[in-house]
C-alpha positions in Angstrom: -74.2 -3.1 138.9 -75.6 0.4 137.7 -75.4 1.3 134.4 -71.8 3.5 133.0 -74.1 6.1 131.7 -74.7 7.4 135.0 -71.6 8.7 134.8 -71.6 11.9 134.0 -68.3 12.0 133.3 -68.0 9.3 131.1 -71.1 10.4 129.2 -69.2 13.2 128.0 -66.2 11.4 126.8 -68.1 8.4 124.9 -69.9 11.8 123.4 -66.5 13.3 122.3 -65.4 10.2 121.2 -68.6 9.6 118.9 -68.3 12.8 117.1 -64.6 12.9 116.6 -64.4 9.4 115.5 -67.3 9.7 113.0 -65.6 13.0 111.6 -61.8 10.2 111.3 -64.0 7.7 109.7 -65.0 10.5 107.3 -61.7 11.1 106.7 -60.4 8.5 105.9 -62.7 6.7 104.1 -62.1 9.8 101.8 -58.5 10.0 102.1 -58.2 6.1 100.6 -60.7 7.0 97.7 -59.0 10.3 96.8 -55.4 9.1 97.1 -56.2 6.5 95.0 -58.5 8.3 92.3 -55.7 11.4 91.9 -52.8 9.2 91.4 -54.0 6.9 89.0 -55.1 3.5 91.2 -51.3 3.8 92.5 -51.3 1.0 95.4 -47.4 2.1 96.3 -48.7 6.2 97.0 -51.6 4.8 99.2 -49.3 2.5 101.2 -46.1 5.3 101.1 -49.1 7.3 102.7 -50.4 5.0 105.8 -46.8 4.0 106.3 -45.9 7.6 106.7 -48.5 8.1 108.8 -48.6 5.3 111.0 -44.6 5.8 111.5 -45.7 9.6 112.5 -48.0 8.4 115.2 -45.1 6.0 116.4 -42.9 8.6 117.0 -44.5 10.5 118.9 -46.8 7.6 121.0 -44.2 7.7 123.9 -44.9 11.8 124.2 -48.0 10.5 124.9 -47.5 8.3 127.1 -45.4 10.5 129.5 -47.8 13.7 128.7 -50.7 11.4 130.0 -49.5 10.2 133.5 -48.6 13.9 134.1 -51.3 16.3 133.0 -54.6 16.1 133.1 -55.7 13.6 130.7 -58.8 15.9 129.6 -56.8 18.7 129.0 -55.4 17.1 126.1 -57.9 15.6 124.9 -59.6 18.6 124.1 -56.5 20.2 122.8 -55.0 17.6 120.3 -58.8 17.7 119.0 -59.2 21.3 118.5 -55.6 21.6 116.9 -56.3 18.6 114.6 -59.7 20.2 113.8 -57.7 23.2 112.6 -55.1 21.8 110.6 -58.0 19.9 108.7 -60.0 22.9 107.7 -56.4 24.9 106.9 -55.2 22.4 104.9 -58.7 21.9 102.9 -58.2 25.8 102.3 -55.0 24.8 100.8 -56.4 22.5 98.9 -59.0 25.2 97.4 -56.3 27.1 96.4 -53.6 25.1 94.8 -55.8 22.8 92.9 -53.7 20.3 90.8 -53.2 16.9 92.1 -49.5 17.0 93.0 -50.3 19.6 95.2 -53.3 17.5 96.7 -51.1 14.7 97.4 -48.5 16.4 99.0 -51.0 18.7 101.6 -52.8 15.2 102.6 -49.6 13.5 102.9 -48.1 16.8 105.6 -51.8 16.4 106.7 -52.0 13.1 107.9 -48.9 13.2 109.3 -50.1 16.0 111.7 -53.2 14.1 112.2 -50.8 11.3 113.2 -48.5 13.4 115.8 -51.2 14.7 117.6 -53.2 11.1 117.2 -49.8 9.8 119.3 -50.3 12.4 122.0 -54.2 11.6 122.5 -54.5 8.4 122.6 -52.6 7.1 125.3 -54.1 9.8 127.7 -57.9 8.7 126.0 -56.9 5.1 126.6 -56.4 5.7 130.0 -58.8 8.4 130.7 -61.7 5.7 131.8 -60.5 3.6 134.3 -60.2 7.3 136.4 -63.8 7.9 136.2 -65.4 4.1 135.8 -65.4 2.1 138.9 -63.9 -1.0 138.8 -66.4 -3.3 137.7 -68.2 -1.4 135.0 -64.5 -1.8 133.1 -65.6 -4.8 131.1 -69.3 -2.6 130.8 -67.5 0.7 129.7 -65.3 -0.9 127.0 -68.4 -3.2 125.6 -70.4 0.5 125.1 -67.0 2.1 123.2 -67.0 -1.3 121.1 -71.0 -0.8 120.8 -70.4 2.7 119.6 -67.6 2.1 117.3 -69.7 -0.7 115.7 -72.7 1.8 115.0 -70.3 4.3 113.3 -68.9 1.3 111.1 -72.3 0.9 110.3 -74.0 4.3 109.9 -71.1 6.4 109.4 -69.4 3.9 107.0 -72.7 4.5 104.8 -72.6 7.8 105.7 -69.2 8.3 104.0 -69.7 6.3 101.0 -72.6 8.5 100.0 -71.3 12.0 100.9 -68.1 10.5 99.5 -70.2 10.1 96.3 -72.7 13.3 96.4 -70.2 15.9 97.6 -66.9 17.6 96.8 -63.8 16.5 98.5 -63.3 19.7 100.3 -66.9 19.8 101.7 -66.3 16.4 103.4 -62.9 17.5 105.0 -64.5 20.9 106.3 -66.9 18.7 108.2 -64.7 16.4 109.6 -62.6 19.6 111.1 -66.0 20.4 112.2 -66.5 17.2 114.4 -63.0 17.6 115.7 -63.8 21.0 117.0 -66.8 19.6 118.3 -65.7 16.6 120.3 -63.0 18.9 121.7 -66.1 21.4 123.1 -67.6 18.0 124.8 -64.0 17.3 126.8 -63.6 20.5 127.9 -66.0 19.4 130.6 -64.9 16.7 131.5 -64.3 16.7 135.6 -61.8 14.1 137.3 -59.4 14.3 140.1 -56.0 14.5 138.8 -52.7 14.9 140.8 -50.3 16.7 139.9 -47.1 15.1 139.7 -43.7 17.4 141.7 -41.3 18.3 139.6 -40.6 19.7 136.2 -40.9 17.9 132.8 -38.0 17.9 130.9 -36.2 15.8 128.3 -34.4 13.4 130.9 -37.7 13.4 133.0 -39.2 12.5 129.9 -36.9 9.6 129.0 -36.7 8.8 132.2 -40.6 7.8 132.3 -40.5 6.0 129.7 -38.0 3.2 131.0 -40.0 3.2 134.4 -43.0 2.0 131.9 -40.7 -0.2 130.1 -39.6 -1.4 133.4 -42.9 -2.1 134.7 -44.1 -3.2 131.5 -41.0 -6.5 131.9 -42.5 -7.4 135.1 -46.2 -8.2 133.3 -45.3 -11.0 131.1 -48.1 -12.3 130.0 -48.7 -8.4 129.1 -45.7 -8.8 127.7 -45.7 -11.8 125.6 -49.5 -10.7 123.9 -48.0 -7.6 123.1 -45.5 -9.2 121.0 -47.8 -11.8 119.3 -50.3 -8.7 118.7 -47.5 -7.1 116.7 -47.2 -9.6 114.2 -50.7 -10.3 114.4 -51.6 -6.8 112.8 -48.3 -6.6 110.6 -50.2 -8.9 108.7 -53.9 -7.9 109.4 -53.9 -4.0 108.6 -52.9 -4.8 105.1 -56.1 -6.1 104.3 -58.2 -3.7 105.5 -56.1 -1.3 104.8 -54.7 -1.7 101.0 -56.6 -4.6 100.1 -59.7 -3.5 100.2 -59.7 -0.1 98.8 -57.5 -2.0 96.1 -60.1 -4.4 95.6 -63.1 -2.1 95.0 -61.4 0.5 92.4 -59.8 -2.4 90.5 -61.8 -5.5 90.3 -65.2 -4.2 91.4 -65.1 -0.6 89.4 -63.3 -2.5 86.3 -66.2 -5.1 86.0 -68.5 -4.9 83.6 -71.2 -5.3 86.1 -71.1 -6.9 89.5 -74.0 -7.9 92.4 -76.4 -4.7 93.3 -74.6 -2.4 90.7 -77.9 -0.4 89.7 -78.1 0.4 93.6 -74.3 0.4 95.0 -71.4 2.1 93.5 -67.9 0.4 94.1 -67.5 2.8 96.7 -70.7 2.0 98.4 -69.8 -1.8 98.3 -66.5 -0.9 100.1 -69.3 0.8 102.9 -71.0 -2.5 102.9 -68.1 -4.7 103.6 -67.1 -2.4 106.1 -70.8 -2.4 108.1 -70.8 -5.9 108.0 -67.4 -6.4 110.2 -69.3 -3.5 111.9 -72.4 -5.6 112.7 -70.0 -8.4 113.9 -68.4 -6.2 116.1 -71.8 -4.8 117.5 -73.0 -8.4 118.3 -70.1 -9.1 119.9 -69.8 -6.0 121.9 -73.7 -6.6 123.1 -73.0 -10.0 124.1 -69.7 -9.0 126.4 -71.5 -6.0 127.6 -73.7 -8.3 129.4 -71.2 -10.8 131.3 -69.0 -10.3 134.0 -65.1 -10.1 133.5 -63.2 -13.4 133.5 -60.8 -14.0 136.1 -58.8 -15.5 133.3 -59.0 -14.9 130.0 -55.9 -15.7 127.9 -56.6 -19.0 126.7 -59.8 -17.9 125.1 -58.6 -15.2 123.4 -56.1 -17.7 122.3 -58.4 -20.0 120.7 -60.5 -16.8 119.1 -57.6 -15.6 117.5 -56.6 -19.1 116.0 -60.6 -19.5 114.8 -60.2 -15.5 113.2 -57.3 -17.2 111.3 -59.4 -19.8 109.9 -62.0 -17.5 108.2 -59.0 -14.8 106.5 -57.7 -18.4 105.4 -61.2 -19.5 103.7 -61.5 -15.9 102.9 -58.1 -15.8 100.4 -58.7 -19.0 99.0 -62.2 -17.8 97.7 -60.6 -14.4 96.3 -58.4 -16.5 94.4 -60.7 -19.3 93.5 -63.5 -16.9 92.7 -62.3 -13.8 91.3 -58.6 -13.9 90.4 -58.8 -17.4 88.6 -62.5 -17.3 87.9 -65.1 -14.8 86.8 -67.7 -15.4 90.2 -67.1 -12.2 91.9 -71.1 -12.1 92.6 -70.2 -14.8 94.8 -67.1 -13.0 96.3 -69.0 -10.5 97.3 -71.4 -11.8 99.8 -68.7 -14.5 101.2 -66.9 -11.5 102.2 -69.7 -9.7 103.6 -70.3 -12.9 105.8 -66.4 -13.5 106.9 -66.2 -9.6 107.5 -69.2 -9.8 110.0 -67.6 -13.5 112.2 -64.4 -11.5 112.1 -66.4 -8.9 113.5 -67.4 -11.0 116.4 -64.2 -12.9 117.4 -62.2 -9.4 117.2 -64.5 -8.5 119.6 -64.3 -11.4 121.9 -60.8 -10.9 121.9 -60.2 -6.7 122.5 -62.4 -6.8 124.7 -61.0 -9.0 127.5 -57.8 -8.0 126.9 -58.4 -3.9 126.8 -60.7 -4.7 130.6 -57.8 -7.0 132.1 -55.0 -4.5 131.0 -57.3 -1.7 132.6 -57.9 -3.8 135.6 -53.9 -5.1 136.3 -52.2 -1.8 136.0 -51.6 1.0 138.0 -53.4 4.0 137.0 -50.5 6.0 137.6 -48.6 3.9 134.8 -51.5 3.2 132.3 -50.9 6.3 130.0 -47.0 5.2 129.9 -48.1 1.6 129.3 -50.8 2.5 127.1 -48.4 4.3 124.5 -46.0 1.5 124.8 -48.4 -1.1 124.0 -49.8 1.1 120.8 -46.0 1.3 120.0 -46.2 -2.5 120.0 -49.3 -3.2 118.3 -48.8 -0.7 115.9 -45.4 -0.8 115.3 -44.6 -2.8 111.7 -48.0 -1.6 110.8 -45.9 1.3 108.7 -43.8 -1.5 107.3 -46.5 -3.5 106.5 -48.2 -0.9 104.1 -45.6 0.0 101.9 -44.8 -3.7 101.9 -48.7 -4.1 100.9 -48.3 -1.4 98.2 -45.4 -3.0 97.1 -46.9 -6.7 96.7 -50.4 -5.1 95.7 -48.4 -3.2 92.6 -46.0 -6.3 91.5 -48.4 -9.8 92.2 -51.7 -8.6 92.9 -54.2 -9.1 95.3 -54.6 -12.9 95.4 -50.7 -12.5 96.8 -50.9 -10.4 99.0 -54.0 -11.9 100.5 -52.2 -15.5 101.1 -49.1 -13.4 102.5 -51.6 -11.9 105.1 -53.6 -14.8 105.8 -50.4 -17.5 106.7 -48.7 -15.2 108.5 -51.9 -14.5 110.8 -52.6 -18.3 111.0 -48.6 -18.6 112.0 -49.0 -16.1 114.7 -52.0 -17.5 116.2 -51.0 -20.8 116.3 -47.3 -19.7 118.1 -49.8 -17.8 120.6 -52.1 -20.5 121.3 -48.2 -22.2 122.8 -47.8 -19.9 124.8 -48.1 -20.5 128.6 -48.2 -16.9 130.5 -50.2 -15.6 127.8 -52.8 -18.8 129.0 -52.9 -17.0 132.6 -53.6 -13.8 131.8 
């Protein structure tokens, strides 16, 4: 089997996506800091803020979709990048010139909701962008090398952020990262594939009219089906964590310490980057190890059992937040146990995206995946809006410890109903 990067096709895109991802990581590692650190450590504004904006890229996911099986995938790729590179930069001017922290909150909060609309439209044409220029059994190959890469920006660009985060102003950070947007969007534009054009002229009823076709097609795939609705749950109650729990975590217990593990080296910020590289690092391993082996007829009932094992370490995971830091005065000890569960998470996400991003690629038609693509984002994504403000809310009234054991059962729950389940076992 040659090697992807042969391709010169997908070269470009895994270059696009490098720079515009390290320029979102930027972002919002910033964004959680800054929200956070202008509106007084208020965990209901930070969740308000990712529910708004992961409702906004719901929305507008099923545009998407339909935009994707109909024009050239490319084409808006590089546009949605360029436009979100410029509302970045505008809105940092804005920033510059209305400079109290009402009117900060209120441009990032319009901001990521852009960010989010256009997010909608690119990602199911990105999602299925590859399996029209990958042949059919570099899949599992090409999806290892975007995990790969997406590990090595947790862990460099992570680090990255946390120290620019911590040596530069606010507005510096957020012209760069509408620099890298600008930049990835250059790399698309020359991207080359054969695209049809579809007869016919888009309108709304055409539109609407696409979608149930996916939805359709979408009924007859029911293992498809059944993981997408287990996968739901599954990140209702995982995006919290990463999401409001951690950002919670470092500018409450670790910044209100009187001292904590590495604190003449790290700030809390900088532990937040080190938590982070460590899922990173579990992620790259993992992504290695699958780049390497050849797709699995079947892989449903391992991702099953992955899955259920994930569960296990969030589990251990709360129990020694609580046991350690909310009820006891060991955060030293925290600290690394979370390092180490964030990098075996790491490796069983892996195991488990992986397989399941390859067999999706593999089973549908390419004329459908954009359309299925948006519909399974809608899906996985879908009560992750919910779930933050809910977050916030718990966060804000019980605390950390309560919203970690809220997280971690209802993972475990899912799992376990997902490990019963027979078509998902044939997939």
């Amino acid at each position: 089997m040659n090697n992807v990067f042969r391709n010169r096709n997908f070269c470009l895109v895994f270059l696009g996506a490098l720079v515009s991802e390290i320029g979102a990581l930027l972002y919002s590692f910033a964004v959680s800091f800054y929200i956070l650190q202008i509106s007084g450590n208020s965990a209901f504004i930070q969740g308000l803020y990712l529910a708004l904006c992961g409702a906004a890229m719901l929305v507008f996911t099923p545009v998407g979709g339909v935009l994707g099986d109909r024009m050239n995938k490319a084409k808006i790729m590089y546009t949605c990048d360029f436009i979100k590179g410029g509302t970045i930069i505008l809105a940092t001017i804005l920033m510059l010139v209305f400079s109290s922290a009402n009117a900060h909150i209120v441009i990032l909060f319009i901001l990521g909701m852009i960010g989010n609309v256009i997010s909608g439209i690119f990602n199911p044409a990105a999602g299925a962008l590859i399996p029209h220029i990958v042949e059919s059994d570099q899949l599992q190959q090409a999806n290892s090398y975007f995990t790969i890469k997406n590990s090595v920006e947790g862990i460099l660009g992570v680090v990255l952020a946390g120290v620019l985060y911590a040596a530069l102003p606010v507005h510096i950070l957020f012209f760069m990262v509408g620099a890298c947007f600008i930049a990835s969007g250059i790399s698309e534009m020359m991207i080359r594939y054969s695209h049809v054009q579809r007869d016919g002229q888009l309108t709304l009823k055409v539109a609407f009219g696409d979608m149930r076709d996916g939805l359709s097609y979408l009924k007859t795939q029911k293992a498809i089906l059944a993981l997408l609705g287990s996968v739901l749950f599954i990140n209702f109650f995982l995006a919290p964590i990463t999401g409001n729990f951690i950002p919670y975590f470092v500018r409450t217990d670790l910044a209100g310490a009187p001292s904590y593990l590495l604190d003449n080296i790290l700030t809390p910020e900088l532990w937040s980057s080190v938590i982070s590289v460590c899922m990173a690092i579990g992620s790259l391993i993992g992504a290695a190890v699958m780049s390497t082996r050849k797709p699995a007829e079947k892989c449903g009932a391992a991702v099953t059992r992955r899955l259920c094992a994930n569960a296990a370490v969030i589990i251990l995971l709360a129990l020694s937040y609580f046991i350690l830091v909310d009820r006891g005065n060991a955060l030293n000890i925290f600290l690394p146990m979370f390092c180490i569960g964030g990098a075996v998470s790491g490796i069983q996400i892996t195991f488990v995206n992986i397989p399941i991003s390859t067999a999706i690629m593999r089973i549908v038609d390419k004329d459908k995946l954009s359309k299925v693509n948006s519909i399974i984002n809608i899906g996985t994504q879908g009560m992750i809006p919910i779930a933050s403000v809910l977050a916030g809310g718990i966060l804000q009234a019980f605390g950390s410890s309560a919203l970690l054991f809220f997280s971690s059962a209802g993972f475990a729950v899912t799992a376990i109903l997902l490990l019963l389940n027979k078509p998902v076992k044939m997939l």
